[in-house]
N, C-alpha and C positions, 0 to 999 in steps of 0.2 A: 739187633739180630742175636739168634737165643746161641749161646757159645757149645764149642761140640765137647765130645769128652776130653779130645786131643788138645784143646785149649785149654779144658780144665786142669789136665795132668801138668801143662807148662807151668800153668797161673799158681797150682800149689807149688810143683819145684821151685818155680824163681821167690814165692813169697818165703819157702823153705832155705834160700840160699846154697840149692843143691845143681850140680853141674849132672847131665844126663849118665854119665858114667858112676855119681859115686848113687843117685836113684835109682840104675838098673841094678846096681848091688845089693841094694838094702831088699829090691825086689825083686830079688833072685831071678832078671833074668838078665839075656845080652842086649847092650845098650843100642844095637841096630832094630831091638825088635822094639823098644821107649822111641826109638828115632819116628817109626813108621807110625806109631798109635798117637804120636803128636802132629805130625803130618796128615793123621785122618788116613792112611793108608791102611793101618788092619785096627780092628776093633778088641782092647783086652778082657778077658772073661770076669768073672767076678771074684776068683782067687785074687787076681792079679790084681781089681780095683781094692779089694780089702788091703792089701800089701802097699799098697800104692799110698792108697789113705793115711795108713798106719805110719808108714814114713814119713810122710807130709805132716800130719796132725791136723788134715782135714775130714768132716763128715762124708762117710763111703756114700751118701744117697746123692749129697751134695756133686761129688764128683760121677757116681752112674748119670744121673738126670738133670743137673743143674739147678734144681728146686730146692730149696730148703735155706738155711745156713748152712756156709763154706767153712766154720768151725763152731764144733761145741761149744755151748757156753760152760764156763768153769763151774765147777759142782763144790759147794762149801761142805768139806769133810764133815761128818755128825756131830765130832766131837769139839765143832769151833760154833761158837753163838754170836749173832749179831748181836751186838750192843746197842743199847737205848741212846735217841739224839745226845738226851743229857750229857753221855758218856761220852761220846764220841767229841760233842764241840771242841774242848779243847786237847786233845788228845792231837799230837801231830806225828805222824811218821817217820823214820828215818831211816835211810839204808849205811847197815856198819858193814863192814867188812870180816870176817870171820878169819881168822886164822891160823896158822899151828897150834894143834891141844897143846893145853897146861895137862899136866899131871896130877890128880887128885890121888897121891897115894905119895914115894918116896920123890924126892929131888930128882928131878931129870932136866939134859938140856933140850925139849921138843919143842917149845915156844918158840917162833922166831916173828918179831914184829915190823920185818919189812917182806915177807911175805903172806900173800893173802889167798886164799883158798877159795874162798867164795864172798856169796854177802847174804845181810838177814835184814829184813825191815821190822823195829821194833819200835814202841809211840815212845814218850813223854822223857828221852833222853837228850840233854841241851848242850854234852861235852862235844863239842867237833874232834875233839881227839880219842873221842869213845872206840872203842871195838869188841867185837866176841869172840869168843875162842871154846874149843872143843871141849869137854872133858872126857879124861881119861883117869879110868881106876875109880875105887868105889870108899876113898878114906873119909869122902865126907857126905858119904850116904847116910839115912834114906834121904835126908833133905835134897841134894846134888849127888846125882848120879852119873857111871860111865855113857858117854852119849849124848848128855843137855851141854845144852849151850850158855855161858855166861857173858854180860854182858861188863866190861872194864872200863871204869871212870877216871886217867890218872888225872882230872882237874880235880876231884874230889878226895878231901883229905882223908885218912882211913881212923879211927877211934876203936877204940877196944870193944871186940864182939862183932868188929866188921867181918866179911869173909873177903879175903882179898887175892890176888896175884903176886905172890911173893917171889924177887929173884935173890936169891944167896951167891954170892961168889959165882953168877953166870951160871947158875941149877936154879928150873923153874919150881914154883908147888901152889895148889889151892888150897889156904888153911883158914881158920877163922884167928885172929892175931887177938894177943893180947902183948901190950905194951908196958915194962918194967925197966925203970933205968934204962940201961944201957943195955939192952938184952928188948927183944921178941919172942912171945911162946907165939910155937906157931901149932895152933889145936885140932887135928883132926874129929872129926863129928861124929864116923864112926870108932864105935869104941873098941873095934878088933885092931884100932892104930896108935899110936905111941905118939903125943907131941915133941914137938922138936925145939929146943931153944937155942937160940940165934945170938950175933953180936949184929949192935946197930948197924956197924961199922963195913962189917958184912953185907949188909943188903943194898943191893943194887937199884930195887926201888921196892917199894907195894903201894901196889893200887888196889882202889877199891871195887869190890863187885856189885853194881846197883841196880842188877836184873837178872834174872835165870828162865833158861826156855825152856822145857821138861821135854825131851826125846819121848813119844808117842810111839 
């Protein structure tokens, strides 16, 4: 039996995980009048299906007629290329955890690594202790800018010329390191910044950074 609209509207809310009050909100109307159009007792116009849709994240033809797909399929930005099988075989995905920016410019304490913000799926990284983190400030532009994302390895050891996650004295920073005695330079990229030299003794950890997502 072909489903009415009033079933369609349920079937996206519930797949939405939306209760009938917080979906007559987002569609501007009163949740007695969602009541009835689910019911099959009044019919809503086509503002209302767009609205409807739009909350949902289902296709508005879908929900007027029942015909079609009940959602879009996803549309691959222009600016992302499928890769050839070659590429792909062994490339595995992973989902990190992204969380508080580093600061790519002076010491600050913004990092916090028991809090997580979100998550990023990136291939060919094996640290289970891996994570990414925001950047912020532009010391190690053009290469790493305010906005990309790095990705942090602490199973991997860091060597001079890495760019890393450095903590000082419980102040974060993203610098490229160089390692001397008992001392760290820690080298900003861009050259509007001044390097900073460290005592080992000082530092809290540094990890290394063994990926970067470029903010688009």
């Amino acid at each position: 039996m072909k489903s009415t609209i009033g079933d369609r509207i349920r079937e996206a809310r519930e797949n939405k995980e939306l209760d009938q009050a917080t979906l007559a909100h987002k569609a501007n109307i009163v949740t007695r009048t969602l009541q009835r159009w689910e019911k099959g007792e009044q019919i809503p116009d086509g503002i209302s299906i767009t609205k409807i849709a739009k909350a949902t994240g289902v296709h508005p033809h879908w929900l007027l007629t029942g015909e079609g797909e009940m959602y879009d399929a996803p549309v691959r930005p222009s600016n992302v290329f499928q890769l050839p099988n070659t590429f792909r075989r062994n490339a595995k995905l992973v989902e990190l955890p992204i969380m508080s920016a580093v600061p790519a410019g002076k010491l600050a304490t913004n990092f916090h690594p028991d809090y997580v913000d979100d998550y990023i799926a990136v291939d060919d990284v094996r640290d289970p202790q891996a994570f990414a983190l925001k950047v912020k400030g532009n010391s190690m532009a053009p290469r790493i800018e305010d906005g990309d994302t790095v990705v942090v390895s602490p199973a991997q050891e860091p060597h001079n010329g890495d760019v890393c996650v450095v903590r000082v004295n419980g102040e974060d920073t993203l610098k490229k390191v160089k390692f001397e005695g008992n001392y760290i330079h820690l080298i900003p990229l861009n050259p509007d910044f001044e390097p900073v030299t460290v005592r080992k003794k000082d530092v809290n950890f540094c990890w290394k950074v063994v990926k970067m997502v470029k903010e688009l």
